[in-house]
C-alpha positions as CSV (number, residue, x, y, z in Angstrom):
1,X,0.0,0.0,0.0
2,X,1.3,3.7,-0.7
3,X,1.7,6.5,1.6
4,X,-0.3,8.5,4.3
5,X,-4.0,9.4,2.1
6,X,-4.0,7.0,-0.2
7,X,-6.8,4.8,-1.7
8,X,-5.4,1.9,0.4
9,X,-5.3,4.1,4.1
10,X,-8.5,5.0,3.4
11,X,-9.9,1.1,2.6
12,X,-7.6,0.5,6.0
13,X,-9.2,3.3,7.9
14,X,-12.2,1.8,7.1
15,X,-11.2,-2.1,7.9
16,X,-10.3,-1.0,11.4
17,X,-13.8,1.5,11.4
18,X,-15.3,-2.3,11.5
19,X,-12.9,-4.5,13.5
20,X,-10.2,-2.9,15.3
21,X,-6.6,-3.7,13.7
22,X,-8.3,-5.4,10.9
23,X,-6.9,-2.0,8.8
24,X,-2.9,-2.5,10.6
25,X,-3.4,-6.5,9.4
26,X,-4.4,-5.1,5.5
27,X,-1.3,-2.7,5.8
28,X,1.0,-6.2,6.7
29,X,1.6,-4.8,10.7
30,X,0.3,-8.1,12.1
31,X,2.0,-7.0,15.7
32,X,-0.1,-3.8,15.6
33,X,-3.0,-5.3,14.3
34,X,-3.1,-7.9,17.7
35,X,-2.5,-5.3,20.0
36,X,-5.3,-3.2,19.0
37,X,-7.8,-5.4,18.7
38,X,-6.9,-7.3,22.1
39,X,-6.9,-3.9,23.9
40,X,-10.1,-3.2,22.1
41,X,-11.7,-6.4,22.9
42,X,-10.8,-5.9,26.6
43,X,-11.9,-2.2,27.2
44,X,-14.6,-2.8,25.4
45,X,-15.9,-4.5,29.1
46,X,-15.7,-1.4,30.6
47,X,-17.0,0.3,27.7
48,X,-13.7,2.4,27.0
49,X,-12.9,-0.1,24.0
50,X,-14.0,2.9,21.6
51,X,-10.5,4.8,22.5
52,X,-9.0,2.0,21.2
53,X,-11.2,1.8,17.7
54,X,-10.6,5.4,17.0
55,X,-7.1,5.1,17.7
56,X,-6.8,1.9,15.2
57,X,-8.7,3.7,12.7
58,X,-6.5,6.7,13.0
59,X,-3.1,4.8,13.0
60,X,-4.6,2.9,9.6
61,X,-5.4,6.5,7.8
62,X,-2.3,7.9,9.1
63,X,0.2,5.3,8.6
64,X,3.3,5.9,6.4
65,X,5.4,2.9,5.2
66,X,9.5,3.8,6.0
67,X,11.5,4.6,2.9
């Protein structure tokens, strides 16, 4: 996927609008993926999992690959 505002942050953003770190698993950042979607899944039970989900759907539309 290209840069920061491409077509494929924005189909990323999305993924991880749905399931939390579904967008960071799309993108190939398997470690960030699991880490957002277990934090998710377990604030979620104190109904604070929706810091995590913005914050997944932000790092997927923001993302820039190195080099």
């Amino acid at each position: 996927m290209a840069g920061q505002g491409s077509a494929g942050n924005v189909i990323a953003a999305l993924a991880s609008f749905f399931i939390p770190g579904l967008g960071q698993l799309l993108q190939g950042r398997l470690g960030m993926a699991v880490i957002q979607f277990v934090l998710a899944a377990g604030l979620w039970i104190f109904l604070l999992g929706w810091i995590i989900h913005l914050w997944s759907i932000l790092d997927a539309a923001l993302w820039k690959p190195r080099g």
